[in-house]
C-alpha positions, 0 to 999 in steps of 0.5 A, spaced: 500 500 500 502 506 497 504 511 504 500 517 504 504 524 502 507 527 508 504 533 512 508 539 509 511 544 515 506 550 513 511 555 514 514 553 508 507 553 505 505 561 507 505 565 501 499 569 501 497 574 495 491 578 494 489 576 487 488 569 490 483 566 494 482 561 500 476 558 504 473 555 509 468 549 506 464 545 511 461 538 509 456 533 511 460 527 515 458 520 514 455 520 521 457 512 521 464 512 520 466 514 528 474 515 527 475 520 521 472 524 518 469 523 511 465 526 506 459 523 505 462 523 497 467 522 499 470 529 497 474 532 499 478 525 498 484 525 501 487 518 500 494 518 495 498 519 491 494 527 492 488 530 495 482 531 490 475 535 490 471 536 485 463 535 486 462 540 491 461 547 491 463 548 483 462 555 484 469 555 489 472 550 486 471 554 479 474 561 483 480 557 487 487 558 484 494 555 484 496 557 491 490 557 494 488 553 501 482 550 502 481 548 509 475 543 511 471 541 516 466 536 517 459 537 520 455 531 524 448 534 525 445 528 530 450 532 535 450 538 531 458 538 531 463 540 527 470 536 527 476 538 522 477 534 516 483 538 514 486 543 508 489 543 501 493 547 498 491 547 490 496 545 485 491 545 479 484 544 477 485 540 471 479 537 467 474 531 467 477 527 463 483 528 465 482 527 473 477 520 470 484 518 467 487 520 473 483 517 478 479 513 476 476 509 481 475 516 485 468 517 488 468 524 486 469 522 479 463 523 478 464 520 470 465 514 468 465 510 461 460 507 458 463 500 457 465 500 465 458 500 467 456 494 467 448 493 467 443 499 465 447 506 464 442 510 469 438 510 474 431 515 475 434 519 479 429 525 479 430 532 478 432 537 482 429 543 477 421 539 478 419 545 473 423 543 467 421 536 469 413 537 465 417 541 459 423 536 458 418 530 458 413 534 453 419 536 448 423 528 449 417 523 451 421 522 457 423 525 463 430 522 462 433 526 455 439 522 453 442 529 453 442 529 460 444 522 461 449 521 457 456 525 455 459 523 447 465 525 445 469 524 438 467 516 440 467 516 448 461 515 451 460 517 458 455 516 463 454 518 470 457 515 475 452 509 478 453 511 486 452 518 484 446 520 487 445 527 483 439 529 481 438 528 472 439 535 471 445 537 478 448 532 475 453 535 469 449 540 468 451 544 475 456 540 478 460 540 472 458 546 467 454 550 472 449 551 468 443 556 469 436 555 469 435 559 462 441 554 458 437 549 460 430 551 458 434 552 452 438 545 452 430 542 453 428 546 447 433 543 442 433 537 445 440 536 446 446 539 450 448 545 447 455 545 450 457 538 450 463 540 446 466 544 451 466 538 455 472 536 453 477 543 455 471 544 461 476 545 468 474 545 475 476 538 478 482 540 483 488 537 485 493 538 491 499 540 493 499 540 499 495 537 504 493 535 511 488 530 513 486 531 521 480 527 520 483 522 525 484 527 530 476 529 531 478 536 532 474 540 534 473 546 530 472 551 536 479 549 538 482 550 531 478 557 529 482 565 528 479 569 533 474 573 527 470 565 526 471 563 534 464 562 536 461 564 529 455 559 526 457 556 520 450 555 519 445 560 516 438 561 518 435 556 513 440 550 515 446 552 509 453 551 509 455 557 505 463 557 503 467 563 508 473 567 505 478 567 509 483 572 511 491 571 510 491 572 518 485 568 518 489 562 514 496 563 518 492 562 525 489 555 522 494 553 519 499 555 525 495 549 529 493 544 525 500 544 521 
């Protein structure tokens, strides 16, 4: 079994700069996994040669830059506690074909090749746009387009993941492309995906650098937090888990105790 990476001396990591960003993500934890804390995805997905992250929040993913540091942390919401998992420090975000080359057995891959999947290519996942869901079924005759099930490209045929658990339309329309509700009332209209030939160059499945796995320390958040976040909800009103952009002095603080 190949050993996982080090854990870098953060000092030797600090480079800050203005025009890059970093932040502070949350996760929902695998509440039946009780020594680490995982991703109920798996991703972030810490596991050698490198840590990777490429389902979740596509909007920061797309913001992230080489240099960037990611910092994790785990929330249980049986005990409502939020543990750390860790950070990484991006390499790069390279794109979906190349991270399925890459990594192939990855669950945040969320593509596979057609000719692995054994058995039927898709499972009636639902939709997550329910209003689109009439239309798409007027236009196609079905709730299930191929266009929304399928990726081809010069010969390659993917298909999505059968453990993913994205609905029809989160799938690679949103994770992925980030498409908004209009391109994809124009996709149903034309009965095709209009932007399936830029999939191929499509970025956004990140790669680390550097990287530090603490899920195994169940570390309490609070004891990690710069004084701005010490004892500030991380959750919204409504439940959510929005992404926070952290300061220099904040991630110099985290990393200063974690590192």
């Amino acid at each position: 079994m190949q050993a996982p990476p080090a854990r870098p001396d953060w000092k030797d990591l600090m480079t800050f700069h203005a025009d890059v960003p970093h932040y502070l993500c949350v996760f929902r934890a695998a509440e039946d996994i009780t020594d680490d804390v995982i991703d109920l995805g798996h991703d972030p997905d810490f596991r050698p040669p490198a840590a990777t992250w490429g389902i979740c929040r596509p909007n920061i993913r797309r913001a992230v830059r080489p240099g960037s540091y990611v910092v994790f942390l785990g929330y249980f919401p049986g005990t409502r506690r939020y543990l750390m998992k860790g950070w990484l420090q991006v390499a790069e975000s390279i794109s979906y074909l190349k991270a399925l080359d890459r990594f192939p057995d990855r669950p945040n891959v969320i593509i596979r090749d057609a000719s692995t999947v054994e058995g039927s290519p898709a499972v009636s996942r639902g939709w997550k746009r329910e209003n689109l869901r009439e239309r798409a079924r007027q236009q196609a005759g079905t709730e299930e387009p191929d266009f929304l099930t399928t990726i081809n490209l010069a010969g390659r045929h993917l298909v999505q993941l059968p453990s993913d658990d994205h609905q029809i339309d989160n799938w690679k329309c949103q994770r992925m492309f980030l498409c908004r509700q209009s391109q994809l009332s124009a996709c149903i209209a034309a009965d095709a995906c209009e932007r399936e030939q830029q999939f191929s160059s499509l970025r956004g499945y990140i790669v680390a650098s550097a990287q530090c796995d603490l899920g195994p320390q169940l570390l309490e958040w609070q004891a990690v937090a710069p004084p701005s976040l010490a004892g500030r909800p991380l959750r919204t009103p409504r439940g959510q888990h929005n992404p926070i952009r952290l300061t220099g002095a904040d991630l110099t603080a985290i990393l200063s105790i974690t590192g």
